[in-house]
C-alpha positions as CSV (number, residue, x, y, z in Angstrom):
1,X,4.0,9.2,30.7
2,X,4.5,11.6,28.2
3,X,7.5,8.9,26.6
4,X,4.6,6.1,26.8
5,X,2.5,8.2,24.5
6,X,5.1,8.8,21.6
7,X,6.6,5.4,22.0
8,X,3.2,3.8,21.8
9,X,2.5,6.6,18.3
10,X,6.2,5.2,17.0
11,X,4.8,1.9,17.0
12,X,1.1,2.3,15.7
13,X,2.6,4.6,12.8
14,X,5.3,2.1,12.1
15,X,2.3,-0.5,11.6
16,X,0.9,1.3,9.3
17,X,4.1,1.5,7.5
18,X,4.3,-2.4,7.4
19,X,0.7,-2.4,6.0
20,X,1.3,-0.2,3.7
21,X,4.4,-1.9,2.4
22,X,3.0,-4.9,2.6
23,X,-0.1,-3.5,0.2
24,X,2.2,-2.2,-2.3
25,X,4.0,-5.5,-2.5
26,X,0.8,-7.2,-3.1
27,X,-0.4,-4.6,-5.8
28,X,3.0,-5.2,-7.5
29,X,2.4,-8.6,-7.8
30,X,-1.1,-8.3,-9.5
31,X,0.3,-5.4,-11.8
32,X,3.4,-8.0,-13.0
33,X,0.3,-10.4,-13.3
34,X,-2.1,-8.8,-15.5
35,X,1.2,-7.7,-17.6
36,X,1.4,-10.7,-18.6
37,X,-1.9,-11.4,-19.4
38,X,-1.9,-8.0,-21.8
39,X,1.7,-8.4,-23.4
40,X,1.3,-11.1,-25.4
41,X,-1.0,-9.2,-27.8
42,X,1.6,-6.6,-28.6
43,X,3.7,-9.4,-30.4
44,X,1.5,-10.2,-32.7
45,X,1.1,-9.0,-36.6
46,X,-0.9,-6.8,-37.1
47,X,-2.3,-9.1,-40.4
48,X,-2.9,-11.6,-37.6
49,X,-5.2,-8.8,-35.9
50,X,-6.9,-8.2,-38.9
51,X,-8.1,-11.7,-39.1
52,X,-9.4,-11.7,-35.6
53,X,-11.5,-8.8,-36.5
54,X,-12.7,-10.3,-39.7
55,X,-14.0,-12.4,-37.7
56,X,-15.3,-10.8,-34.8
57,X,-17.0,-8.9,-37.5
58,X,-18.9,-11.8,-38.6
59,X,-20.7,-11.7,-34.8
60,X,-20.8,-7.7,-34.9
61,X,-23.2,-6.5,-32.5
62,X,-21.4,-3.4,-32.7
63,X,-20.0,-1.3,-35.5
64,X,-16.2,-2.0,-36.4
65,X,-15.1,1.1,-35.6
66,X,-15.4,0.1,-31.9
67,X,-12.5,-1.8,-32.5
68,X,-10.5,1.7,-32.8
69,X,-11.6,2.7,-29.7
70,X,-9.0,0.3,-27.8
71,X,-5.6,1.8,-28.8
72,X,-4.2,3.7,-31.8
73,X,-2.6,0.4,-33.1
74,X,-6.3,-1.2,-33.4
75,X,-7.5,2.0,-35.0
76,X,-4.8,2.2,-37.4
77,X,-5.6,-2.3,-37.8
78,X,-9.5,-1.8,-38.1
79,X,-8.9,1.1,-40.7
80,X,-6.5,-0.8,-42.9
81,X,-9.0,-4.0,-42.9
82,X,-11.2,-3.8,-46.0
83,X,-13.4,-6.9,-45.1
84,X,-14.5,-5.0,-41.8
85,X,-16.5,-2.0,-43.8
């Protein structure tokens, strides 16, 4: 009886193992996914940034230095654009 009972554990735990595994597989995916939806920024110059914030700033409902607030490449873009301030 005793047997039944940790074979029966062995098997639910090992279930959860393949659910788990299976989860991180899935997660992976979505991470490789959005990857490639962010990358592509990083590849372009930062005077092609400044332009796009030129002319978000012609819509700006909130003050350029908002733009900073994203990463310390945007800061250091946003800073250096003189049209923005």
């Amino acid at each position: 009886m005793e047997k039944k009972l940790v074979e029966d554990e062995i098997l639910r735990v090992q279930l959860v193992v393949d659910n788990l595994l299976s989860q991180l597989e899935t997660k992976k995916v979505k991470i490789l996914t959005l990857k490639g939806m962010v990358s592509p920024i990083k590849h372009l110059p930062n005077e092609l940034i400044s332009v796009i914030f030129e002319e978000y700033a012609v819509s700006l409902l909130d003050p350029p230095w908002i733009l900073g607030h994203i990463c310390s490449r945007w800061r250091r873009v946003a800073l250096t654009t003189p049209k923005l301030w």
